[in-house]
N, C-alpha and C positions, 0 to 999 in steps of 0.2 A: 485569420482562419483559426477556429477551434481544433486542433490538435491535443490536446489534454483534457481525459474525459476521466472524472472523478466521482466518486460515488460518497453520498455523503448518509450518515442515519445515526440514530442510536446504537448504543453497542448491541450486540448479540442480535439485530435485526437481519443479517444474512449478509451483507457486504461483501466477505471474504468467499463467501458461498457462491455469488452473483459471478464474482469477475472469475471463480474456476468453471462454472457453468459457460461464459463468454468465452472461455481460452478453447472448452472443448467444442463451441459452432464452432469457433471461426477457423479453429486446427493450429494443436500446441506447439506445430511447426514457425508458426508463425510469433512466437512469444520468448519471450527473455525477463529475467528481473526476478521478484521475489515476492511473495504472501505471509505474512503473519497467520499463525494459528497459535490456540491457545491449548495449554497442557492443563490434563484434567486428572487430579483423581475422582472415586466412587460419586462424589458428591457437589466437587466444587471446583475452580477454577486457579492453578496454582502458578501460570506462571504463563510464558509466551516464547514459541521456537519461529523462530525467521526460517523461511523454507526458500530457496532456490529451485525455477523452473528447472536446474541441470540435477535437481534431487541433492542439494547438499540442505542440512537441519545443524541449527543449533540453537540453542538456549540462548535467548537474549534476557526477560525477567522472570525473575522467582520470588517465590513467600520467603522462601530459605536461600535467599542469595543473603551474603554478607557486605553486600555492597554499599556503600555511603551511598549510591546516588540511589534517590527514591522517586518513583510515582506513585501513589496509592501505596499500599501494601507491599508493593514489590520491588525486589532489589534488581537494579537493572544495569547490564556488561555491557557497557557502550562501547567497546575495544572488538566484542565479540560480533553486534550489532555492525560497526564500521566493517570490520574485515570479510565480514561475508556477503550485505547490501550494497557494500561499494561497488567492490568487484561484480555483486550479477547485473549488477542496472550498468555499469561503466563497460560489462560484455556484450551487454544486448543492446545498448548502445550503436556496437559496432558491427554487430552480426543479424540483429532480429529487425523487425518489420515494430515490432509492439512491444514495450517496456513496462510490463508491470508493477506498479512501485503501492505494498498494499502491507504500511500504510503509512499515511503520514501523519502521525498523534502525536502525542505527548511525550513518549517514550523516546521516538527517533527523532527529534528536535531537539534532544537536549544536544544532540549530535551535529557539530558544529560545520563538520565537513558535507555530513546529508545534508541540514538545511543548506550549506550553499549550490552544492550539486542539486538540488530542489529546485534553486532558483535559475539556475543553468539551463538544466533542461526542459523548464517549461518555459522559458524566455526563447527557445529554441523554435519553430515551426519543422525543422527537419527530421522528429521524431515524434508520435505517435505514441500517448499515454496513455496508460490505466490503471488508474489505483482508484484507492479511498483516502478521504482524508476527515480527519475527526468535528465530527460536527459541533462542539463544546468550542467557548471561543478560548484562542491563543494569540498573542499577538503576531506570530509569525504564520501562524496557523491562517488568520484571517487573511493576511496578506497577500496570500498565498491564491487562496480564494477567490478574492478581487481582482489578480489578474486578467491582463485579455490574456484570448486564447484560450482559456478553462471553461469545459465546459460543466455543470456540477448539474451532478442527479439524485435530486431528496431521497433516500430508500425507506418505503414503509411496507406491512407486510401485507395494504391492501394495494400496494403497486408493484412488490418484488418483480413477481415475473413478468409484467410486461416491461418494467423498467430494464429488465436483463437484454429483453428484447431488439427493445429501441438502440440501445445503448452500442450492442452488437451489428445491428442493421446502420447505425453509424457511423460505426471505426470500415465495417467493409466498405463507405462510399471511398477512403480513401483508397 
């Protein structure tokens, strides 16, 4: 049975938008885990805060991180990534109905405890996912994808909202 329902697209096509739209049908009572958003200045895209449904934020990549490990442009704190992703998927894990895990790219893969806790929880049938995970191939990335049990939903932006839809009308059959 498909228990892991992942939303897959280009960047900046709404994905992160989609599953906060899905959290507010279905009621944020019901959710745990964590969203990626991106930090902006005036003009452009500087970096990436890991957000917690319990409202905790912090900077996982920056243009101005000093960090050896890099994706793109961006220096990325995998220390700071682990200690805040762990803990809210491994809380709602234990307390929530729905585990938001948004996202699964390039960034948090270099993360060697996320990708296993990845494969944990979605080898799992007794919780109930929703993330995104990056549509560019990875090898762990792909893997991941091929799974049974996942279910994956292309996002484009002449499907968004009915895909948010369906997607929602899905997670409530459980």
């Amino acid at each position: 049975m498909e228990t892991c329902f992942l939303l897959t697209g280009k960047a900046r096509i709404g994905k992160s938008t989609a599953i906060k739209r899905i959290i507010q049908q279905i009621g944020p009572e019901y959710f745990g885990g964590f969203y990626t958003e991106e930090i902006r200045n005036s003009t452009n895209r500087t970096g990436f805060n890991c957000v917690t449904l319990n409202g905790e934020t912090v900077c996982i990549a920056s243009v101005d991180s000093e960090s050896s490990v890099r994706v793109g442009r961006y220096g990325v704190d995998v220390d700071a990534f682990e200690n805040i992703a762990l803990m809210a998927v491994s809380l709602s894990l234990n307390t929530k109905k729905i585990t938001v895990i948004d996202e699964i790219g390039f960034m948090q893969m270099i993360s060697a405890p996320f990708e296993e806790m990845i494969y944990e929880v979605i080898s799992s049938s007794k919780h109930i996912i929703l993330g995104t995970i990056c549509v560019d191939s990875h090898p762990s990335i792909d893997k991941i994808k091929k799974r049974s049990g996942i279910r994956l939903y292309h996002l484009s932006e002449e499907n968004r909202e009915l895909t948010t839809e369906i997607i929602a009308s899905d997670i409530l059959k459980f």
